[in-house]
N, C-alpha and C positions, 0 to 999 in steps of 0.2 A: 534819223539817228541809226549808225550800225549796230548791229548785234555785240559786238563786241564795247560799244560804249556804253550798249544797254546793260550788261554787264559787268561792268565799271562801276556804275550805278545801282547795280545789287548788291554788290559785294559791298561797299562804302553802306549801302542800308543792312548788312549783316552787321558789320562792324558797328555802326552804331548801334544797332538793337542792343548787342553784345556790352558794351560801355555802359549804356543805359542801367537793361538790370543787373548786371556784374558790380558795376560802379558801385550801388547802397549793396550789394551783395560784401565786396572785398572790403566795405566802408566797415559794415556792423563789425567783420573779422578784426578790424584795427582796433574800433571801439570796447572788444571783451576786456581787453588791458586798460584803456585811457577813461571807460566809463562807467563800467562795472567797479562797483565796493567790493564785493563778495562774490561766490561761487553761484547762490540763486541768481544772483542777477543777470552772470554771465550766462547763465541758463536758459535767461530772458529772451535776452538779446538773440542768443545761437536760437533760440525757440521763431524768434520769428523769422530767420531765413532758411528754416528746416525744411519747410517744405517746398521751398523752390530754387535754392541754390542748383539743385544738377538740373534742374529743365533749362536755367538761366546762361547754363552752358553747353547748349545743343547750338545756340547762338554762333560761337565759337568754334565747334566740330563743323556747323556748315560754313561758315566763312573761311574755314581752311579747304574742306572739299570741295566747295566753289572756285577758289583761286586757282585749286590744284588742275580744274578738268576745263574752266574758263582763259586760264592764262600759266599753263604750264612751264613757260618761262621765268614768268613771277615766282611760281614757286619755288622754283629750282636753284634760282639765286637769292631768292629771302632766304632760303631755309641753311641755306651751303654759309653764306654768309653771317646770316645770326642762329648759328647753329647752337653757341655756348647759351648765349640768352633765351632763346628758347627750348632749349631742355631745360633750362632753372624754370622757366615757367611750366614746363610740363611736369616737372618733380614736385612742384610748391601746389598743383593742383590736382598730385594725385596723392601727395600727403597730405592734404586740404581735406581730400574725396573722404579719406582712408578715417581721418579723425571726428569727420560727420557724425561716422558710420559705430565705429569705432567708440568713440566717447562713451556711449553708456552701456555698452558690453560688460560694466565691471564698475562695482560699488565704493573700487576703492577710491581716496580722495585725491592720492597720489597718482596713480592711472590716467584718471579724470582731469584733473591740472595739466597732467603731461601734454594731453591729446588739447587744452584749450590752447596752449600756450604754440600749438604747431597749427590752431586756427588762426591765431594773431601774427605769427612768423609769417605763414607761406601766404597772407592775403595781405601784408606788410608788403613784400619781395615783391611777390607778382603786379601788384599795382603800380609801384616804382618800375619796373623791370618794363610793363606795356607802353608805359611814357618814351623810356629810354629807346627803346625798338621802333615807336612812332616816329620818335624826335629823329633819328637817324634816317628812315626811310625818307621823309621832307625834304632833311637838308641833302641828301646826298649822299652815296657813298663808292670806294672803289671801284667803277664797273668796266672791266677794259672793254676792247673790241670784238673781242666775242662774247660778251653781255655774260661775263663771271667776275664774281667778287673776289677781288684780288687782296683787297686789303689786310689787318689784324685786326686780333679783338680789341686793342688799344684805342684802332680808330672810331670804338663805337664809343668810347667815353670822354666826350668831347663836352662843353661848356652847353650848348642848346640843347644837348641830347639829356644831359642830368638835368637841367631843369625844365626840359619835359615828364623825366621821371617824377620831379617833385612837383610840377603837376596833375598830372593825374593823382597821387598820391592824395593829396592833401584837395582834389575835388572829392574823390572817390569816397575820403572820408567824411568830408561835409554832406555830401550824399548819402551816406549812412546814417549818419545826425539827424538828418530831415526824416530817413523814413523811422527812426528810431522814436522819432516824436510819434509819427503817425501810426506806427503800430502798437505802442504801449500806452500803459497806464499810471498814474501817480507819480513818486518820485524820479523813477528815470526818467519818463516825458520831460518836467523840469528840468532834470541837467542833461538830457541832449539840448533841451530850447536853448540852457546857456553855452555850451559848451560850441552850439551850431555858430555861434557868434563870432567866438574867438578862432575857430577852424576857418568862418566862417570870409575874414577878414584876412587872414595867412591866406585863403588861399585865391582874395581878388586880388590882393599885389603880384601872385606869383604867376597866374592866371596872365592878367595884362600886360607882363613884360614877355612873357612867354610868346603871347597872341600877338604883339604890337611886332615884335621881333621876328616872326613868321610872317607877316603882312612885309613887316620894311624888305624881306630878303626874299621873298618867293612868294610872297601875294599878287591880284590881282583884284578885279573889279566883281568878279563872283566871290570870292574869299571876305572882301571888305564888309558886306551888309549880315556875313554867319560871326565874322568881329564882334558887331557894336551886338548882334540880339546876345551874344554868349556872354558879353563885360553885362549888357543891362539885364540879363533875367539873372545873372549870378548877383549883383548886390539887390535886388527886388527880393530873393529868394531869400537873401539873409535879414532883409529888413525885415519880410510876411513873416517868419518864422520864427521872429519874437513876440508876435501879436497872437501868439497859439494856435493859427491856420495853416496847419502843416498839412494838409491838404492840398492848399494854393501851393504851399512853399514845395512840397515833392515836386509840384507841376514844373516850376521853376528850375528847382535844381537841376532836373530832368533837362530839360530844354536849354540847359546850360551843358551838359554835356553832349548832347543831341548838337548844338551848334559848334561847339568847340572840334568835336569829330570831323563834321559837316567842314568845317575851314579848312582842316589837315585835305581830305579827302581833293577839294574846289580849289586847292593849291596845288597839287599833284598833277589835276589833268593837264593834257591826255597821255602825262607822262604818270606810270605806277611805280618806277624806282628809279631817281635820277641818277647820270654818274658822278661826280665831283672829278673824275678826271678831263671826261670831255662830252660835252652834249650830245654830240653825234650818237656816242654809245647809251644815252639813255634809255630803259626798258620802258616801250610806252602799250597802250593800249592793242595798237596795230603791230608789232614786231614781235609781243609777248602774246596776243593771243591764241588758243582753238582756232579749228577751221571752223570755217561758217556751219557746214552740216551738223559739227558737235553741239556749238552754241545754239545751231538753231532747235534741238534736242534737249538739251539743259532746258530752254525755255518754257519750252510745253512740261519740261516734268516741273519745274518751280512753280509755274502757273497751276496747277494741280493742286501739289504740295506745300505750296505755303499758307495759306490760305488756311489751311487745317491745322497746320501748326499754331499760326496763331489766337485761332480758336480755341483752341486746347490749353493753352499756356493762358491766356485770358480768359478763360473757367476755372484754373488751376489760384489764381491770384482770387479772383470773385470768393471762393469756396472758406479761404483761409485771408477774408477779410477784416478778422474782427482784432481787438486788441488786445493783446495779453499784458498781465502783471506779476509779479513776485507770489501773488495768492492763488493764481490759478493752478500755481506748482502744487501750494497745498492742497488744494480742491483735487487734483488729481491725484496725490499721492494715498488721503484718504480715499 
């Protein structure tokens, strides 16, 4: 395997880490609205990704930094071409950042509303918005002969590309459901367990037609078997997760976005941005790469490097394992 496939295959393991904890990260944001009664509760919810929403996207800053110095052509043309879409994702997760941070700076209740209401908006947006972006990079998009996106933004909203947005969407949110079981206590556990249902079932229809429809147009025989595991651990996850093993069911849901990723990624090779105008011009692993000496460079420092991260980030999870409730607000406030 070249360096540069190897590569290929780091970046695709960013990306997934990234979906993984982003995913119940952007899910709970969705849930402050659809499952929160009140302002504690929403308290709740925001309480248990307080402490790892920004480590969960360090995911994110290295899978852009990797692209950037592993395949500098990729970059060059994702960025030029979904320039609109992603500034709205950049906007949505720095007023995301901002409302974290922000939110209890100030007693007031008004203040405080404002700031939830731009947690529920910008992890609304940007989860729709990562679909849309994926779904486009899949199927294709303007790439002339000298490997630039020529197209509009028109042509990024196309019928596969929005319901990839409301894929991810409506995973991301079931994926909050499940950890929302698993981090809490009493009545909210309850209606995440039911509520995981009904999310739960929206989003294996949308899911399968999404997945089946990637398969019939651009799959292949590595793509087919990250298929059936992403359709079977997505309804396993919804069935475990009314049995109150949301333990099993995180495992699942997990592994339902980890596969789904995995197919977008196993359908691409060893192309990383097709063109829809003509094959020849597609940006693939070998024409978009670094030189070998870069990559071979990149290598030893990720070998290093990661390794620690994820130590770190998996001590960070261990420490702030436990579950909270509506009463531990009061326990703290006295």
């Amino acid at each position: 395997m070249e360096l540069h496939d190897v590569w290929f295959v780091l970046i695709a393991f960013l990306w997934i880490g990234y979906f993984f904890l982003e995913g119940f990260d952007f899910g709970v944001g969705v849930l402050t609205r659809l499952l929160a009664r009140n302002r504690p509760e929403k308290r709740v919810l925001i309480n248990t990704i307080g402490p790892v929403w920004d480590g969960n996207e360090v995911w994110l800053v290295t899978a852009g930094g990797a692209t950037f110095a592993a395949f500098p052509e990729w970059y060059a043309t994702l960025f030029s071409g979904f320039y609109l879409p992603l500034l709205v994702v950049l906007v949505c997760l720095i007023v995301r950042g901002v409302a974290f941070e922000y939110r209890v700076k100030r007693s007031g209740e008004r203040w405080q509303r404002n700031w939830e209401a731009a947690i529920f908006w910008t992890s609304l947006i940007t989860a729709f918005v990562w679909g849309l972006i994926f779904g486009n990079i899949v199927r294709g998009v303007k790439i002339d002969s000298e490997l630039e996106y020529v197209g509009g933004i028109g042509d990024l909203f196309n019928p596969y590309a929005l319901l990839g947005g409301l894929v991810t969407l409506s995973l991301f949110t079931f994926h909050g459901t499940v950890f929302v079981g698993l981090k809490t206590v009493g009545e909210i556990r309850e209606r995440a367990r039911k509520m995981s249902l009904r999310v739960g079932l929206v989003t294996a229809v949308l899911s399968l037609v999404f997945l089946l429809w990637t398969q019939a147009d651009k799959g292949n025989g590595a793509s087919l078997p990250a298929l059936v595991v992403a359709v079977v651990a997505l309804v396993a996850a919804v069935g475990v997760a009314q049995t109150g093993r949301e333990g099993w069911a995180f495992v699942l849901s997990g592994l339902t976005v980890v596969a789904a990723v995995a197919m977008l990624f196993l359908t691409l090779f060893p192309n990383v941005m097709p063109s829809s105008l003509h094959e020849d011009w597609n940006l693939t692993v070998t024409n978009a790469s670094s030189s070998p000496y870069t990559l071979k460079i990149m290598t030893w420092c990720a070998g290093i490097a990661t390794p620690v991260v994820l130590l770190y980030q998996g001590w960070t999870y261990w420490v702030f394992r436990k579950r909270i409730g509506t009463h531990h607000l009061a326990e703290a406030a006295h």
